[in-house]
N, C-alpha and C positions, 0 to 999 in steps of 0.2 A: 529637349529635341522633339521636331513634332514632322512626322513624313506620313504624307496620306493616311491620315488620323491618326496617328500611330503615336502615341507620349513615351518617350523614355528619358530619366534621369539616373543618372550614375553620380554617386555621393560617399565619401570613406568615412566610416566609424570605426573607429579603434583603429585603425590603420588596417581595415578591411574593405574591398568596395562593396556597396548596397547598389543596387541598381534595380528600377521601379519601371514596369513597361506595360500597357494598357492598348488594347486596338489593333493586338496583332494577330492572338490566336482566341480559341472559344468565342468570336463576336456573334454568336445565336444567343448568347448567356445575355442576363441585365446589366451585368458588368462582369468582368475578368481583369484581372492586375497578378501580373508576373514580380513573385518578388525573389532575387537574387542576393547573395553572399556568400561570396568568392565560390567556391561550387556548387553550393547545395539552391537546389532552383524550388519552388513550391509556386503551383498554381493557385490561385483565388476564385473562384466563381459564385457568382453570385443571382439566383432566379426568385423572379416575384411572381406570383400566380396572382391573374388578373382577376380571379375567384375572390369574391366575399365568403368566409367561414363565419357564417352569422352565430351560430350554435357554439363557436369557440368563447372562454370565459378568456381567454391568455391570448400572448401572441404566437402563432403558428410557426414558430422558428425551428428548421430541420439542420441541426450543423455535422457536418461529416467529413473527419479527418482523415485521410487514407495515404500509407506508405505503399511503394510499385517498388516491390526486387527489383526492379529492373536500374531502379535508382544507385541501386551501388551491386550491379554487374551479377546481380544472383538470381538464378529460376529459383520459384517454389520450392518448398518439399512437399511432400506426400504424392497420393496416385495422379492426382487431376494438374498439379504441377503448375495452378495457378491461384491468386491469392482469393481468401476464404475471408469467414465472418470476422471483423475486426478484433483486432489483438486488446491487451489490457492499455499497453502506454497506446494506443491509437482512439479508444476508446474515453482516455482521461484528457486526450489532447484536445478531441474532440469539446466535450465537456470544457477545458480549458477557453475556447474559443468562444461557444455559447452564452459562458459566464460573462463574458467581457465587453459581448453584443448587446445582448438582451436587455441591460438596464435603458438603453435607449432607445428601445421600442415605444415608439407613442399611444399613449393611450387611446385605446378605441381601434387600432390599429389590427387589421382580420382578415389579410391579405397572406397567403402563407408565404415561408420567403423559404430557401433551400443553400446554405452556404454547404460548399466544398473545398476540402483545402488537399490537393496531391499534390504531393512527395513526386516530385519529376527526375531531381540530383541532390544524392545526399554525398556528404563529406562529412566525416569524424570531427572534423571541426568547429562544425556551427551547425543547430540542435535546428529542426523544421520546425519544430512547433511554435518557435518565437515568431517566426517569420509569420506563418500563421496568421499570427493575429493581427500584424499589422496588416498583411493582405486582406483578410478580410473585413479591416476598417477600410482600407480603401475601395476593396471590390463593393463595399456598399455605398460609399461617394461617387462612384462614377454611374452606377447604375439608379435605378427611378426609385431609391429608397426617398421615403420624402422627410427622417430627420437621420441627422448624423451628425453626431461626434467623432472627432478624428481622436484615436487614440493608438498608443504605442505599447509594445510587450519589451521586456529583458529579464536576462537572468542573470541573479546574481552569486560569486560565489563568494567563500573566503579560503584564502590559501598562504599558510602560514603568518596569520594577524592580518592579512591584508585582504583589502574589498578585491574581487575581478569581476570585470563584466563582460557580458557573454562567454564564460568560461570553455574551454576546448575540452571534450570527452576526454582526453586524459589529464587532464587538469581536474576534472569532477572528482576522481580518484580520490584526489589528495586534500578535496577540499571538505571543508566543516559547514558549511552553509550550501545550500542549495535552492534559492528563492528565485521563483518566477514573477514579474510584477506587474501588472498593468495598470495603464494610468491614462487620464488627458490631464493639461494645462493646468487643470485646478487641483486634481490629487490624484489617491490613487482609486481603484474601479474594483480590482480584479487581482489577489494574490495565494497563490499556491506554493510550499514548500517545506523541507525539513532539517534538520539542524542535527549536529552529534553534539548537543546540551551548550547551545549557546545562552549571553544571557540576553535580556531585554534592549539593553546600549546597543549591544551589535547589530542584533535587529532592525532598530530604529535608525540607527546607521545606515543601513544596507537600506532601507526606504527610501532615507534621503540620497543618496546615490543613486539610486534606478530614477528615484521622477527625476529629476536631473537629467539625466540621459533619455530618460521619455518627452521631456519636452525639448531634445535637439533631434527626437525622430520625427516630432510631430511636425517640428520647422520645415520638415525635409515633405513630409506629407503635404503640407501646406501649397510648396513652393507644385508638388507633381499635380495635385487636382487641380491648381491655376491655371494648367496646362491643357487639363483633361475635362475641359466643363462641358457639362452634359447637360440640358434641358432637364428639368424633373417632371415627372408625370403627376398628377395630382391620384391621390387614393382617397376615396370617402371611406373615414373616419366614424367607427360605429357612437353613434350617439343617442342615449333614453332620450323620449321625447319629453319637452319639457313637461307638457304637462303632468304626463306620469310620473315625473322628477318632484314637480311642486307639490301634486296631490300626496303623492308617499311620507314624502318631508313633513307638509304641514300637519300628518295625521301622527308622523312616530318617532319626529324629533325632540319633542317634550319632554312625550315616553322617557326615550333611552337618556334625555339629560337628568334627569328624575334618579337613575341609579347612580347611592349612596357610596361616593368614596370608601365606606367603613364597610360597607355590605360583604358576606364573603362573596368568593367566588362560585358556588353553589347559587347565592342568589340572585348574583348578576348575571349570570346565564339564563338560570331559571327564568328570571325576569322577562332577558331580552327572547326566550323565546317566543315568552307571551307575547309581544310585540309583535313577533313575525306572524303566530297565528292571525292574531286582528287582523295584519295586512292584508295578509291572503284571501281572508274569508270576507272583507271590506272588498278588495279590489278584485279579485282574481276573476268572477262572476261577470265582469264589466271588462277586462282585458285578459282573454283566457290562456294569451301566449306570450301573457307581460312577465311570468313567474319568475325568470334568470333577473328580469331588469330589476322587480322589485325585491330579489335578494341582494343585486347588487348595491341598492338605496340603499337596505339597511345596513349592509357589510360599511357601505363609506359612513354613514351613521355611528355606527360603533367601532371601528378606525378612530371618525375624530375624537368621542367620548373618552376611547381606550388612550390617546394620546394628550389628551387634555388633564385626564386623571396624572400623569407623569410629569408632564410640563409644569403645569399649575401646582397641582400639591404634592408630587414626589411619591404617588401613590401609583402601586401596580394594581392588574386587575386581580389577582392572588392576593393582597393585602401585605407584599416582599415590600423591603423595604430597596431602596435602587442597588444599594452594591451586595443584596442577602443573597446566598444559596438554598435553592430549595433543601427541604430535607433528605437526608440520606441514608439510605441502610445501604449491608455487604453483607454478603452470605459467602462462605468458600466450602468448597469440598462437597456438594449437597448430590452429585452423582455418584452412586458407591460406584460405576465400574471403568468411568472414563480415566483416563493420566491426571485431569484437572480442571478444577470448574467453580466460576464463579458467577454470582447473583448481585449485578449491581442496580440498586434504584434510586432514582433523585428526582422527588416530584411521582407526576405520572409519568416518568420514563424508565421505562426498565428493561435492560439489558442480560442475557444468559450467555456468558461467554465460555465455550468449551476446549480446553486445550488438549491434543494427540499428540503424542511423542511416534516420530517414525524413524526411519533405518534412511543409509544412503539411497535405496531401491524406491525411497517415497519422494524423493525431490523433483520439484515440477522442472521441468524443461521447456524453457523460451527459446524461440527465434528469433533471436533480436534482428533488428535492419544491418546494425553493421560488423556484430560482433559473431554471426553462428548462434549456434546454441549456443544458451547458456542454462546454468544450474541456480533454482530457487532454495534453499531453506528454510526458508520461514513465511508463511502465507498467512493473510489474515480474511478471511471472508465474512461476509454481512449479510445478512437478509433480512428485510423487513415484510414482516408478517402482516395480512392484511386485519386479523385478530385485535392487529395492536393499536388498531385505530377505529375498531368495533365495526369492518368494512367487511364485504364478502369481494375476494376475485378469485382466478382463476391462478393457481399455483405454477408460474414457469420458470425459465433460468434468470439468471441475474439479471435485473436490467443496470443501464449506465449510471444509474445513482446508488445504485448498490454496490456495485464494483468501484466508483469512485471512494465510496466510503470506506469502503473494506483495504483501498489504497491507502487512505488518510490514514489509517489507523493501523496501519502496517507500518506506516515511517514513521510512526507518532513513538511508537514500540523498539523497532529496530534497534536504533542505537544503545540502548541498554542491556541486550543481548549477549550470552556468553561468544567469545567466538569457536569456529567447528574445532579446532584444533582441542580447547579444553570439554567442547559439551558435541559431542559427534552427532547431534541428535535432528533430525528433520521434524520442524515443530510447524503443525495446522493450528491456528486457533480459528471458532465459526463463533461469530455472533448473531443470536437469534432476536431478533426484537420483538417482546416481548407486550411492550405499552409503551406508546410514544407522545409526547407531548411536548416537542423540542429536544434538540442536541442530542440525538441517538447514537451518532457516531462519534460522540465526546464521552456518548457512557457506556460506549462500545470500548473505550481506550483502557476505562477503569475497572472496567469487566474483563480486559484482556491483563492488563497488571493482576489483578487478583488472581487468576485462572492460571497464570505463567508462574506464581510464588505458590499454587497451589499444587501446581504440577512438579515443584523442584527444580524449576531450571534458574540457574542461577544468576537473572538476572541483578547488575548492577547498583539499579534505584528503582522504587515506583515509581508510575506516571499516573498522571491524572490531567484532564483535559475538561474544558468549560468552555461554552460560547457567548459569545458578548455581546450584545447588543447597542442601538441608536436610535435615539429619538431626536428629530432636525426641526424645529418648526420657526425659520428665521433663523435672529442670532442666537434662539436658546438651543443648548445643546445637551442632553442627557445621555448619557452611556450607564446601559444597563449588566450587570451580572447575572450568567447564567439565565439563557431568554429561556423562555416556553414556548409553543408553537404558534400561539395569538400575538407574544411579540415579536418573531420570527416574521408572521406574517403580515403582519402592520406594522410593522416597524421599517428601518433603515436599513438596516445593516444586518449582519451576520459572518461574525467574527468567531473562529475554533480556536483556541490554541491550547497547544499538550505541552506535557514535558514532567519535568521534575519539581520541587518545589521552590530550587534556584535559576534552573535553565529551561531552554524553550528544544523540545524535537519538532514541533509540527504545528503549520500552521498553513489557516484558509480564510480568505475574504471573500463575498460575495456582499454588492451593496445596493441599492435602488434608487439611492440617487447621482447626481451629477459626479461624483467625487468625493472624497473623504481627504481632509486634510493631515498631514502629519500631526499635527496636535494633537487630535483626535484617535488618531495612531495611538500616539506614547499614552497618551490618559488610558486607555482599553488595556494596551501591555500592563500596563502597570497593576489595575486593575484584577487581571484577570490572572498575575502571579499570586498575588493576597487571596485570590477564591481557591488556584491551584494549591496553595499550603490548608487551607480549610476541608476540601477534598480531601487531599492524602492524608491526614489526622482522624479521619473518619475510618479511612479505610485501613489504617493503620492498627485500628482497635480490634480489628478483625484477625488480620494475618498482617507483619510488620518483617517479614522476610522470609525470602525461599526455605520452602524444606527441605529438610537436611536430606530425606531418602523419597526416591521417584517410587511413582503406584507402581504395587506389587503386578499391575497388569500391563505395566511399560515394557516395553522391551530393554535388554539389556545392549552396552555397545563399548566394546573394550577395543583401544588400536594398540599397533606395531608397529614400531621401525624397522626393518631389515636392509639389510644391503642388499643393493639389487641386483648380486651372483647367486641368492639364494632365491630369489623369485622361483627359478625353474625347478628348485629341489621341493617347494610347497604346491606348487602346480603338478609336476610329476607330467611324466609321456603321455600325451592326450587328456590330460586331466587330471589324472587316474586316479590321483593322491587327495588333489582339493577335495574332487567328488566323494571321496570316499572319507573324509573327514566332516563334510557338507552330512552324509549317511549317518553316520555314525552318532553326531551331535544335535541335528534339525536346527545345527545356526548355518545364519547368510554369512560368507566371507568373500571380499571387495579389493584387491590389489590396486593398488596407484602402483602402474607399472615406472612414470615418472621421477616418484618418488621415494617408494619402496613402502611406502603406507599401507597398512593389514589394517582391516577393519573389520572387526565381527559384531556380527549381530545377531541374538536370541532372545526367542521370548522369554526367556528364564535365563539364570544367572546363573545354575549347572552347567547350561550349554555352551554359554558365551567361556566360562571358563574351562571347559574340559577341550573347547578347542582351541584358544588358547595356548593352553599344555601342550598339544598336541602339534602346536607351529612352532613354537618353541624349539620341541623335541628337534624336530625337521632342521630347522636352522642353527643348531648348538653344535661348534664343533668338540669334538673328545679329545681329554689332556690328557698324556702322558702320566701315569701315576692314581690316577681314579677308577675308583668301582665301580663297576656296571651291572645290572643286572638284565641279560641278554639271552635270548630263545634260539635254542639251536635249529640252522635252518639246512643243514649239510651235514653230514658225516664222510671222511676220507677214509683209507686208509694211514694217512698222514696229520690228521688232527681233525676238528672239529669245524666249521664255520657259525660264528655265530652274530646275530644281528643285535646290537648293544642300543640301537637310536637308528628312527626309520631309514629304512633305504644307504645303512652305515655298520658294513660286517667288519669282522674282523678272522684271522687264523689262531683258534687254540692251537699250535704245535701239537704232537701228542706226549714231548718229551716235556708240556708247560700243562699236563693237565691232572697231575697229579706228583705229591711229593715221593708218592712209590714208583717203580718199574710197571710200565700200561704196556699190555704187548697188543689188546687190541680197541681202539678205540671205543665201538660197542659195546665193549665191557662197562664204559664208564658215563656215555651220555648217548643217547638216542633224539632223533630230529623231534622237537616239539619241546625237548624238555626247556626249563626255564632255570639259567645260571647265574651268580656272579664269577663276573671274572674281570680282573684288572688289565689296564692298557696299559704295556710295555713297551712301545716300540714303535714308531712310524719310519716306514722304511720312504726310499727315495724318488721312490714312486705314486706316495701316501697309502700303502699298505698299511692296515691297524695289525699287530703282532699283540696277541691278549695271552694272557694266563690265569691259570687254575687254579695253580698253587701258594700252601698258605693262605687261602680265603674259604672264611664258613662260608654256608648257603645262607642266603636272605639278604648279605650284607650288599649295600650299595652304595 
């Protein structure tokens, strides 16, 4: 439908309507596209700055994902009562969206572009961030982007054996897959997602269903841009001048074809730097501002070498053979004072991964968009150190490739996890990176398996995670094991997956060209479960299951069930009783007023258990017929009172306080002293009725 500019199409998926609208609001932007599903609305925008960024080596792509409380009925928290620096899931969405663009940036391409993607109306039922993505395939076909691929996002779930697509929030619950996918026409682009130890079949499955359904969104795509055709503008496109192309070439393409398939890697760097010196010192004199251009010559220079080494003779630039693993060490335990720590390296990658055992009192709290707070246990953070690339910067907070990884590798882990109920324990692991040279956050995973069996949590399996690699040139096809950073960056593809040494938890695509076919899929799975059992056999020589006892510098965490008529007798009038057991012991103790759940925590294991004891006491009611040993807190004329179990007296009689004649009580106990005396008697009022007699002192 088209009204004074205006394109809309309404289309049902899944028996949901999608509806696609372009021309009605943001028209200052390059493009904007409204995308709809059934309530949840998300805007697209899409600006191209008519700025050349000559100095840029990449393409200038700004993508930013943002959720509005306002979306599902909520103000802010905090003082200022309005939304603040992006959240983690807004920040990966983001990222999720970039991923999916970016491979189809044309080269030479130095225009900066700025996609936004707002959360207008959310619903529990359909996730914004799919929507996302197809919005911002389209928000950049309508606008002056000058190439475009139309492409689609879904997610997929599984729930009981069975594929679902675009899964509802409470359907994720229950499901064992959770895979985002993006794709065009020819395969897939773009996937994100984790698994509770599925195997490879399922996987491959779940591919071929999402492109599937990505190529009836793209139909849909098709049918609205036909509607929405926009004039394109023309962008100049940065391009070396030839000559400077030819002169470089003819001077250092010999050179670099000259390095010896068998050479190490030590001397084909070596080598190739000489090459770069000559350049410089040949050309730089004669074009003093050509230096980006002629590193870019030789970068594509040793690119095709690097790829032609693979193609042709099966050789990497390492001397690996296509499906080898770099070498591996494991170190655990190498911090005396942390909970847990491991030292993983493969290659020149090496990861420090620290594991902290916390209390309920350390659990992060999220805002989710539709859920309220919620409560975190287990966090996995990342940081890449600029040491570990022999770089000097400036030390600040996370950026979004830090936090995405530290994500990746949180759900890579997850699911082997005790749950809170047997391991009460709030668990941080940080990965320090250390030396990086490809797949840091695949040995951030094996760093955090180590450091998690180091620390005694008792998870279920090791994980180990690998990246995999592609080499395209035509119809030959090489998939590589375990890339390093030079095939990372000449390369195709970039392929994570984690998991166990039968199942899969976590996995991530990123790729540079058009599409990646499902063949190509199942060959890499396959692949890269053969390297994951190579991995865990390594690391297995090291530590091969959790430790039986947590560091002596762990906190301790013992729970309780009570019935929740006793909540108010451990709490006690204003406090009085927790606080002063809190005093007593220096443990934290935690009611789930819901449930009746005690949870204590101390840094030592006296404390945790003396209080303990001490809630116990509180909550134990007294049997008719047992001994007590109880401190006199009263004197009568008429008997005794005394306190057998806190804040729980009872009446010695004075004719129950001895087996002779007592004429005065005085005579025979004084307030402070300390008795046994047995329970006789609950009267019908629950009066405790105790006696003296017949019982030595001490006994209880």
């Amino acid at each position: 439908m088209e009204k004074n500019n205006i394109t809309r199409i309404e289309k049902k998926l899944e028996e949901r309507l999608l509806i696609l609208e372009t021309g009605k609001i943001a028209k200052k932007s390059g493009g904007a596209v409204l995308v709809q599903y059934e309530d949840t609305i998300v805007l697209v925008t899409v600006v191209i700055s008519p700025t050349v960024q000559e100095d840029m080596g990449f393409a200038p792509l700004i993508v930013d994902y943002r959720e509005k409380a306002y979306a599902v009925g909520k103000i802010p928290g905090g003082f200022f009562k309005r939304e603040g620096r992006p959240s983690d899931a807004e920040i990966l969405a983001s990222r999720l969206i970039d991923r999916s663009i970016r491979p189809f940036f044309p080269q030479g391409f130095r225009n900066e572009v700025q996609v936004i993607a707002s959360v207008l109306s959310a619903s529990e039922s359909n996730q914004p961030a799919i929507l996302s993505v197809i919005g911002a395939s389209l928000a950049l076909s309508v606008a002056d982007f000058p190439c475009v691929q139309l492409i689609g996002g879904v997610r997929v779930g599984r729930i009981k054996g069975q594929l679902v697509i675009n899964p509802r929030d409470d359907q994720l619950k229950e499901s064992e897959l959770n895979l985002v996918v993006v794709g065009n026409k020819e395969g897939l682009i773009m996937v994100e997602g984790d698994a509770d130890r599925v195997s490879e079949e399922v996987v491959l499955e779940a591919f071929q269903v999402a492109h599937s359904f990505i190529k009836r969104i793209i139909e849909i795509e098709e049918e609205f841009i036909s509607q929405a055709k926009k004039e394109k503008k023309e962008f100049p496109l940065y391009q070396i001048e030839e000559e400077i192309r030819r002169k470089v070439t003819d001077f250092a393409e010999d050179k670099i074809k000259a390095i010896g398939s068998d050479w190490t890697e030590d001397q084909k760097d070596s080598h190739f730097e000489k090459v770069k010196e000559e350049v410089l010192d040949k050309f730089l004199s004669d074009y003093p501002e050509k230096e980006k251009d002629f590193l870019d010559i030789l970068g594509e220079l040793k690119k095709k070498k690097i790829r032609e080494l693979i193609i042709e003779e099966g050789k990497r630039w390492d001397l690996r053979g296509i499906d080898e693993v770099r070498p591996i060490s494991c170190e655990v335990g190498i911090l005396p004072r942390v909970h847990g720590s491991g030292l993983f390296s493969r290659g020149d990658t090496q990861s420090l991964v620290v594991a902290t055992l916390g209390t309920a009192s350390d659990e992060q709290i999220i805002d989710g968009l539709h859920k309220g707070e919620i409560s975190k246990t287990f966090m996995f953070h990342y940081n890449f150190l600029p040491f570990s690339t022999g770089e000097t910067r400036f030390l600040r907070g996370p950026g979004r490739r830090e936090i995405g990884h530290g994500l990746l590798a949180e759900r890579a882990l997850l699911p082997v996890l005790p749950d809170e109920k047997s391991f009460p324990y709030t668990i941080r692991l940080v990965s320090d990176i250390l030396e990086s040279n490809g797949s840091s956050s695949m040995a951030s995973v094996c760093g955090g398996s180590l450091s998690l069996m180091d620390a005694g949590v008792p998870v279920s399996d090791p994980i180990a995670g690998v990246g995999m690699g592609l080499i395209k040139e035509g119809d030959k096809v090489v998939i590589l094991t375990d890339i390093q950073g030079l095939e990372d960056h000449f390369g195709d593809m970039d392929f994570k997956i984690a998991g166990t040494e039968g199942a899969i938890t976590a996995l991530q695509l990123d790729i540079k060209v058009s599409g990646v076919s499902l063949k190509v899929m199942e060959e890499a799975l396959d692949k890269a479960k053969v390297a994951r059992g190579l991995i865990l056999k390594e690391m297995e020589k090291i530590i091969d299951k959790p430790r039986s006892e947590l560091s002596d510098y762990a906190p301790r965490i013992v729970t309780l069930s009570i019935p929740l008529d006793k909540i108010g007798d451990i709490i006690g009038p204003g406090g009085k009783i927790i606080k002063g057991i809190i005093k007593e012991t220096g443990a934290e103790i935690d009611i789930d007023d819901l449930e009746g759940k005690v949870t204590i925590s101390s840094p030592d294991e006296d404390g945790a258990n003396k209080a303990l004891m001490m809630i116990k006491d509180l909550i134990r009611d007294p049997k008719v017929g047992e001994v007590y040993l109880g401190k006199v807190k009263r004197v009568t004329d008429f008997g005794a009172f005394v306190e057998i179990m806190p804040r729980k007296e009872g009446l010695v009689h004075i004719s129950q306080l001895s087996d002779k004649f007592v004429k005065n009580v005085s005579d025979v106990v004084k307030v402070g002293d300390e008795i046994s005396v047995k329970l006789i008697g609950i009267d019908e009022m629950g009066r405790l009725n105790l006696s003296k007699k017949g019982i030595e002192e001490g006994t209880s």
